[in-house]
TIDOPA-468487 format. One record per residue (C-alpha): residue in three letters; x, z negated, y negated. Coordinates in nm, 2 decimals, decimal comma. Each point is the difference from the previous one (the first is absolute). Layout:
<nodes>
ALA / X / Z / Y
...
</nodes>
This chain:
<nodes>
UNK / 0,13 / -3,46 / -2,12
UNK / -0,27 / 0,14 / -0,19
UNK / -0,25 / 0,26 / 0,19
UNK / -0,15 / 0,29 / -0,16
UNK / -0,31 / 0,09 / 0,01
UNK / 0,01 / 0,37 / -0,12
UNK / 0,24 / 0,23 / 0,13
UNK / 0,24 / 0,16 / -0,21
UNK / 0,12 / 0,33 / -0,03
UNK / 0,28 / -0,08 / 0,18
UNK / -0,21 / -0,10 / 0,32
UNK / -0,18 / 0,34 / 0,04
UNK / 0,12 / 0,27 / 0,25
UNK / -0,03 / 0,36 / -0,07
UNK / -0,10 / 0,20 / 0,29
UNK / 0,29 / 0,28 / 0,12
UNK / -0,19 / 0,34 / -0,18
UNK / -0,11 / 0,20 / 0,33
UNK / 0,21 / 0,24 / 0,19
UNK / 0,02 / 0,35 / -0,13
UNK / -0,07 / 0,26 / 0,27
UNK / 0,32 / 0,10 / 0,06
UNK / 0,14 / -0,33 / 0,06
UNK / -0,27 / -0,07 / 0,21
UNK / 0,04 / 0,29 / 0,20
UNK / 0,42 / -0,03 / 0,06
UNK / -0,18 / -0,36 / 0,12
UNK / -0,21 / 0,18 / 0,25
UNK / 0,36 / 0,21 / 0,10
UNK / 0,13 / -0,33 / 0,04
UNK / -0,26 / -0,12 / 0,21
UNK / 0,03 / 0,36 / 0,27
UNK / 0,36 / -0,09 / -0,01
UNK / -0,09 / -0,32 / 0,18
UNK / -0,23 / 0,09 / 0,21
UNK / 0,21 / 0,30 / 0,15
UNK / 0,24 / -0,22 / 0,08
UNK / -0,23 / -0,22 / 0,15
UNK / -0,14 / 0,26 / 0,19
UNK / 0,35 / 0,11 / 0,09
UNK / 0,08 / -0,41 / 0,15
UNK / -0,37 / -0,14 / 0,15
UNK / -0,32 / -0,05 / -0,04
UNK / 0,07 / -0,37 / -0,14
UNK / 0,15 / 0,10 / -0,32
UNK / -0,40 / 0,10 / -0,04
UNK / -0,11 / -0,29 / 0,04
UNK / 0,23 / -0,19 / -0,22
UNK / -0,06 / 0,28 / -0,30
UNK / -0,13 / -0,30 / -0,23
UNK / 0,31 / -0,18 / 0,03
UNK / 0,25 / 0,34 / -0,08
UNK / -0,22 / 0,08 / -0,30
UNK / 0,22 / -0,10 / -0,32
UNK / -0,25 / 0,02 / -0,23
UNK / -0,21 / -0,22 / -0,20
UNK / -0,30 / 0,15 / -0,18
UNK / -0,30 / 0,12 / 0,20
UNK / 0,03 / 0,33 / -0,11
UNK / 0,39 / 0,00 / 0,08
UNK / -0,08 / -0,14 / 0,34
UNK / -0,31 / 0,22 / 0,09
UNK / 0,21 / 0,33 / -0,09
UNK / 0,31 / -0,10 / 0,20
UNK / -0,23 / -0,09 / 0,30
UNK / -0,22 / 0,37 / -0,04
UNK / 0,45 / 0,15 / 0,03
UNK / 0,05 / -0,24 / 0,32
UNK / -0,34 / 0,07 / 0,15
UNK / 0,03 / 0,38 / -0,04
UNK / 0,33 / 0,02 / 0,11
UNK / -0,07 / -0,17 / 0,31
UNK / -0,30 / 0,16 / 0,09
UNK / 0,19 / 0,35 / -0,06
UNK / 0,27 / -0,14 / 0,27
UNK / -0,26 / -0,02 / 0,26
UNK / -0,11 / 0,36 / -0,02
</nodes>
């Protein structure tokens, strides 16, 4: 089998275009969901926040943590 040395067009990947606002906050929603439950259960849930997180992109994944964060420190008050 021949090996190419260039990459065709075929071989590139086009980055997923950036989260709009919106979706990124119903993301952060997402996120306070979670961590209301997991305030609601135990203190473990917390630490395993990495693992619940279903998203992906850094921006995804920062803005669902800021929701689970929040949600959890609001429990505490």
């Amino acid at each position: 089998m021949a090996r190419r040395e260039h990459a065709g067009p075929e071989d590139r990947v086009t980055p997923a275009p950036a989260p709009s606002a919106f979706a990124l906050s119903r993301i952060q929603a997402e996120g306070w969901r979670a961590g209301r439950l997991a305030a609601a259960s135990d203190d473990a849930a917390a630490t395993q926040a990495d693992g619940l997180n279903p998203y992906r992109t850094a921006a995804e994944r920062d803005r669902w943590r800021t929701g689970f964060d929040a949600a959890r420190e609001r429990a505490r008050r």
